[in-house]
C-alpha angles and dihedrals in degrees: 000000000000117000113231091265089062093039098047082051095049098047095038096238128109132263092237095058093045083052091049083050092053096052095042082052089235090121114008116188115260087233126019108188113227106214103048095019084236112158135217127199127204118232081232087070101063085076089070091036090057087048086055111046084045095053094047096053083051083068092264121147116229095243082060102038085050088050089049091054097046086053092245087135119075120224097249088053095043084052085055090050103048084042087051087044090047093053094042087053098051091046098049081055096048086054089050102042086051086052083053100053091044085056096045086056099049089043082055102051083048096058089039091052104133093003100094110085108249086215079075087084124084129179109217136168101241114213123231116276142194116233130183107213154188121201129205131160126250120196099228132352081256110129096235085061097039109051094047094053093036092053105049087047093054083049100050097043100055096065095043081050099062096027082068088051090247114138126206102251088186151007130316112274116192111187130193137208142163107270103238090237097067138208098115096297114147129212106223114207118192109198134176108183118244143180104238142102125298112254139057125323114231119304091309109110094251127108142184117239135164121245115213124237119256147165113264141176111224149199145178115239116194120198135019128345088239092068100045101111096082083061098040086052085046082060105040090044086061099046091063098041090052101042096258119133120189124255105195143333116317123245117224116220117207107229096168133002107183108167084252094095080195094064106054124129113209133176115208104204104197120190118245147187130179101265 
């Protein structure tokens, strides 16, 4: 028989939380002696406390990892449970491994900062142009809420495109606006020009429409998405030194999109006045 000081050593938990076990019922001691209250565990019971501690850093709570190991689950619903506890850990290290890549890149535009030539801005007119689009709504022009609303729509659009017999006649154009509900919410817009008619397309949720001309300051971003900020602070770098303010959201115009993410070529066409 091992004390709880032993037992605690020699299944790497602490005594507190054997002691916590023993008063929720989920592993009581094999001896408890009357007189001192001193317990007394079993080798035999490292076997549950392993389970246990197994099942709880699974996400179980220790109610259901107790009725797990009193067999009060049966093993269709235990199945339901580990698949539920499965999703929920994928998706727990998508979530991180996206956090990851938004702080690599802003790792990134901090060390860059001052390194990108200025002359990679031009200011140009930009014609008019005919785009057909998607929209979705973002809740904010945060990366995390952009890329998941701007893909899928992409997604969607190319195959009711060419399902309604339209061909893209020129780049990608994603376009951004303030929801007019507010609140930082963003409309998304996914656009390919095209050469058709303004209006909707079918019955397919996406519609040609014309974009205006207007004055832009522009510059060429080369990589991911991910990694655009070093390029948007570029820009916006150059708009204050050279008396330019913004007049709205960029576009980002899609000059190459290899599957390689790594190898786009993307304009970003910001809006500009003299300030």
């Amino acid at each position: 028989m091992f004390t709880i000081g032993d037992f605690a050593r020699y299944g790497r938990v602490s005594p507190r939380m054997l002691r916590h076990y023993d008063a929720i019922g989920l592993l009581t001691p094999d001896r408890t002696d009357p007189a001192t209250g001193y317990r007394r565990y079993g080798a035999a019971q490292l076997a549950r406390l392993n389970r246990i501690i197994a099942l709880k850093d699974l996400g179980f709570t220790l109610q259901q990892v107790g009725a797990v190991l009193d067999e009060r689950v049966g093993p269709e619903e235990l199945r339901g449970m580990l698949r539920l506890r499965r999703a929920e850990l994928t998706e727990a290290v998508a979530a991180a491994s996206a956090r990851l890549t938004r702080v690599e890149a802003r790792l990134r535009s901090i060390e860059s900062e001052g390194h990108m030539p200025a002359d990679d801005v031009v200011i140009k007119t930009l014609p008019a142009v005919r785009v057909a689009e998607l929209t979705g709504t973002a809740a904010s022009y945060q990366p995390e809420d952009i890329g998941p609303v701007i893909g899928p729509l992409y997604d969607r659009m190319f195959p009711l495109l060419e399902g309604a017999g339209l061909r893209p006649t020129g780049p990608g154009i994603g376009r951004y606006e303030d929801a007019p509900e507010g609140g930082g919410a963003i409309v998304v817009h996914a656009g390919v020009t095209v050469s058709a008619p303004v209006g909707p397309v079918g019955d397919t949720g996406v519609r040609v429409v014309e974009l205006p001309p207007f004055e832009a300051a522009t510059i060429v971003h080369r990589g991911a998405m991910d990694d655009v900020l070093s390029t948007t602070h570029t820009l916006a770098r150059w708009l204050d030194a050279n008396g330019y303010r913004s007049t709205g959201y960029s576009r980002e115009v899609t000059l190459e999109c290899p599957p390689d993410r790594g190898s786009w070529v993307t304009e970003l066409q910001e809006p500009v006045a003299r300030a």
